[in-house]
C-alpha positions as CSV (number, residue, x, y, z in Angstrom):
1,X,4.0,-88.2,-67.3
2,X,1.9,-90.0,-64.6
3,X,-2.0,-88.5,-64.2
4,X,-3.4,-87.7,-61.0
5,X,-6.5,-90.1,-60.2
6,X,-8.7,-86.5,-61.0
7,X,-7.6,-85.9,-63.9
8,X,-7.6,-89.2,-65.5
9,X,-11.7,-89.0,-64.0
10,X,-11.7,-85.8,-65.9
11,X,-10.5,-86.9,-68.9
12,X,-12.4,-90.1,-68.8
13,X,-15.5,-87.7,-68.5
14,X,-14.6,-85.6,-71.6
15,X,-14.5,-88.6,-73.5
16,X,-17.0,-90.2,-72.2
17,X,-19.7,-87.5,-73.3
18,X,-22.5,-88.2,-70.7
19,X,-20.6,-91.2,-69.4
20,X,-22.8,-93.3,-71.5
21,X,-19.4,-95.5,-72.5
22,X,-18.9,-94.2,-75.2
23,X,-14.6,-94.5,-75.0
24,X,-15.7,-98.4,-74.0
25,X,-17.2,-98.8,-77.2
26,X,-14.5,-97.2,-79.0
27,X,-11.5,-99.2,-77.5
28,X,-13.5,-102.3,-78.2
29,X,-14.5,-101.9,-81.6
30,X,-10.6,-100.7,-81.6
31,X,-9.6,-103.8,-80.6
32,X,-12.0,-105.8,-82.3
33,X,-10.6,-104.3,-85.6
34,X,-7.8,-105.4,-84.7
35,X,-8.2,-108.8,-84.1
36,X,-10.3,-109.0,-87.1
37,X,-7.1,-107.9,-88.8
38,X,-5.2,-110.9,-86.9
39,X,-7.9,-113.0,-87.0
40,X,-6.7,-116.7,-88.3
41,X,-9.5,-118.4,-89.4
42,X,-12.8,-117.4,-91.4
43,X,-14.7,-118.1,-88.2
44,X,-13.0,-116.1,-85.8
45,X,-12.8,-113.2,-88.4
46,X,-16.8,-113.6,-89.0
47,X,-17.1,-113.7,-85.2
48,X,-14.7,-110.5,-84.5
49,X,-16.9,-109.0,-87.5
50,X,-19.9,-109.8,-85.5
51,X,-19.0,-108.0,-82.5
52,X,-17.5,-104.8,-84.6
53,X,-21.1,-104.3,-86.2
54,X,-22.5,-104.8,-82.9
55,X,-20.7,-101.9,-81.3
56,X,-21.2,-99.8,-83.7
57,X,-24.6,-100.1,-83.3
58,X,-24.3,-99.8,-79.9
59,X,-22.0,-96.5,-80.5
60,X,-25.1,-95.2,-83.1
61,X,-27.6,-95.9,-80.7
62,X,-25.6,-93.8,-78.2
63,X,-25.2,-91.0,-80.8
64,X,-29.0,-91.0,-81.8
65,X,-29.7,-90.9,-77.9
66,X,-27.2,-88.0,-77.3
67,X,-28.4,-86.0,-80.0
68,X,-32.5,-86.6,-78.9
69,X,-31.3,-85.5,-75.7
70,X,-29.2,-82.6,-77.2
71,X,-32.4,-81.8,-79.0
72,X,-34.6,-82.0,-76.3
73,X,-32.3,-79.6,-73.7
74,X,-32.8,-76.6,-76.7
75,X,-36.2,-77.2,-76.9
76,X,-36.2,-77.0,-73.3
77,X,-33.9,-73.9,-73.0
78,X,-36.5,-72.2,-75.9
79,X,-39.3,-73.0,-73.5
80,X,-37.5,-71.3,-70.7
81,X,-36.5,-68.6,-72.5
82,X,-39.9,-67.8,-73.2
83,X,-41.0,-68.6,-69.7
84,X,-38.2,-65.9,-69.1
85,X,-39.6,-63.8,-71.4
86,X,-43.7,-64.5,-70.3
87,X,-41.9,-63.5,-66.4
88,X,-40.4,-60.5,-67.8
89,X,-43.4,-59.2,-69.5
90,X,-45.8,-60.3,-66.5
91,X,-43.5,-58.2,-64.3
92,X,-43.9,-55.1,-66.4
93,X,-47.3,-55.4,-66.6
94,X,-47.5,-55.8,-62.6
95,X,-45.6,-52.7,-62.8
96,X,-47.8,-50.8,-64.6
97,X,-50.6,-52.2,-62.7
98,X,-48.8,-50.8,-59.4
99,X,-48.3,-47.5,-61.2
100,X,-51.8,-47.4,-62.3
101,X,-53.4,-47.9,-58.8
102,X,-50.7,-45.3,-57.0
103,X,-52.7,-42.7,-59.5
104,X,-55.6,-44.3,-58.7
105,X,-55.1,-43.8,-55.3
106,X,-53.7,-40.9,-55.1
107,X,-56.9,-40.0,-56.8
108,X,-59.0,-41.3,-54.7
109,X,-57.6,-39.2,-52.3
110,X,-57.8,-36.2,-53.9
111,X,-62.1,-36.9,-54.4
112,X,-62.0,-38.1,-50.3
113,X,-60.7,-34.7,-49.9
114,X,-62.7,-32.8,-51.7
115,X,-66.0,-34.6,-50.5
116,X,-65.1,-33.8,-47.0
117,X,-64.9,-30.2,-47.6
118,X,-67.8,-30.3,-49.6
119,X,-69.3,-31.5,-46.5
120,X,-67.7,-29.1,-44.3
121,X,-69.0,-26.4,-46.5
122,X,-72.6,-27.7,-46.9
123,X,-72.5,-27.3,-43.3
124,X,-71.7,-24.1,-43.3
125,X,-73.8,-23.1,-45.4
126,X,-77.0,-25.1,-43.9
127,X,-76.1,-22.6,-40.8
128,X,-77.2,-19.7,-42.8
129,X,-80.5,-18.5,-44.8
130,X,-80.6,-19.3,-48.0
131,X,-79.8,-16.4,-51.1
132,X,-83.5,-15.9,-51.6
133,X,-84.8,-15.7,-48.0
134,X,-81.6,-12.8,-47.4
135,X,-83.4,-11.0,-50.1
136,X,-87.0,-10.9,-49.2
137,X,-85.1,-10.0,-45.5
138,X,-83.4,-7.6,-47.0
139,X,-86.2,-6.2,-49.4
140,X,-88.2,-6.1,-46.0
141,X,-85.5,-4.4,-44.1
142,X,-85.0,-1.5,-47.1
143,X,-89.0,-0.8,-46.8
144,X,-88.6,-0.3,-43.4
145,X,-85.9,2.1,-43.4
146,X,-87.6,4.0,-46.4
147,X,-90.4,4.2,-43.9
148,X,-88.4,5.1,-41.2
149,X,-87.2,8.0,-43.2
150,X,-90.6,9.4,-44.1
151,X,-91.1,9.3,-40.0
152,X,-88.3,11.2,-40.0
153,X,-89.0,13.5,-42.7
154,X,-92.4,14.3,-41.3
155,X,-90.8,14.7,-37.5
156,X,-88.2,17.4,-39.1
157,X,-90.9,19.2,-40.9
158,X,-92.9,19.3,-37.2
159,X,-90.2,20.5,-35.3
160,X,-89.2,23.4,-37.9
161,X,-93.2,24.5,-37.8
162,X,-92.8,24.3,-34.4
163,X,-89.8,25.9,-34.3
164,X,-90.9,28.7,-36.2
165,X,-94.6,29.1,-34.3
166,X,-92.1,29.9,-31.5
167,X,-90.5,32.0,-32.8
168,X,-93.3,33.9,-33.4
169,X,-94.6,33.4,-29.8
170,X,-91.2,34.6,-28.2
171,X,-91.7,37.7,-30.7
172,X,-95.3,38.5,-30.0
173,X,-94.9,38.1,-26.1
174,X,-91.6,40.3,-26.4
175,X,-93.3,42.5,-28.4
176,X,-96.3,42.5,-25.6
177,X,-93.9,42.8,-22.8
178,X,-92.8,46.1,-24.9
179,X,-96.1,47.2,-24.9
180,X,-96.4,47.0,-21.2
181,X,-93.7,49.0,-20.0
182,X,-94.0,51.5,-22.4
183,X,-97.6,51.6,-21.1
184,X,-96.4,51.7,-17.7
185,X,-93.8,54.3,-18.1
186,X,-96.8,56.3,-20.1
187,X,-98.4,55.8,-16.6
188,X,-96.5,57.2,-14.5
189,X,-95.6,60.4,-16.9
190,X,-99.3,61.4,-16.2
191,X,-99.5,61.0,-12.7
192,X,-96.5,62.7,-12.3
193,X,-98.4,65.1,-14.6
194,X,-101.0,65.4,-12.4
195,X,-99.7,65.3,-9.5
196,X,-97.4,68.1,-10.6
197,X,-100.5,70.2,-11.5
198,X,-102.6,69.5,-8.3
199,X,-99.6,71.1,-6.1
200,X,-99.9,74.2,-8.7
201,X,-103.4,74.7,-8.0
202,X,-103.3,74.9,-4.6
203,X,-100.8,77.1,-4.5
């Protein structure tokens, strides 16, 4: 069957290798061969002899240069692979970077934190007397209030003295008051008395 001009390119291609001419070489050391075969005289054998060595060469040559290039694309696919492999592993390790400073960070944040309400506290407290000053303030305050109590002691004990010499006062003058009327009642009974026994005597 006929070939579409593609696929006879394709083919040509396959043969072909790199398209280095390799088929070229072929057919002619092909035909060469085979008019060596058919060659008449010495001469033209020797000459169609000639030009079979020479394509061979040329067809080694070709081989050799394939196979340095063959050579030389795995070497170069090793020294990507590792490239591939250096990538991968920098990647990682710019992972782990980026993991490490989120903690970092995220520590960093926690400390910011903390300062500032360290200094919000400090603050506070630089608002207010210290522990040792409250205590001599209190100690001063508990002194006073003991002696405030004494005052007070002393003021109840003065008010029950008083209370009592009252007391007696409001007894004595009752007790005076008594006296008087009984006095005055005593009074009058005589002149009564008397009077009573003046009227007798003139009678």
């Amino acid at each position: 069957g006929s070939f579409s001009p593609d696929e006879v390119i394709r083919k040509r291609l396959l043969i072909d290798g790199d398209g280095a001419g390799d088929d070229r070489r072929i057919n002619l050391l092909v035909k060469s061969f085979i008019k060596w075969c058919n060659s008449g005289s010495q001469e033209e054998g020797y000459l169609q002899y000639q030009r079979m060595l020479s394509t061979l060469s040329q067809c080694e040559f070709s081989m050799g240069k394939t196979l340095l290039v063959y050579d030389m694309n795995l070497r170069e696919m090793e020294n990507y692979e590792k490239i591939y492999k250096d990538i991968e592993n920098s990647i990682a390790a710019a992972h782990e970077k980026i993991s490490e400073c989120k903690k970092q960070i995220l520590q960093a944040k926690r400390i910011r934190k903390n300062r500032q309400e360290y200094d919000a506290l400090a603050k506070v407290i630089q608002h207010h007397p210290d522990r040792h000053e409250t205590l001599k303030q209190l100690e001063a305050l508990g002194k006073e209030l003991q002696n405030l109590s004494h005052i007070k002691e002393n003021v109840e004990d003065k008010l029950e003295l008083r209370r009592k010499q009252f007391h007696v006062l409001l007894s004595t003058i009752h007790e005076l008051q008594q006296t008087l009327e009984n006095d005055e009642k005593l009074s009058e009974a005589e002149e009564s008395q008397e009077t009573q026994m003046e009227a007798e005597a003139k009678q």
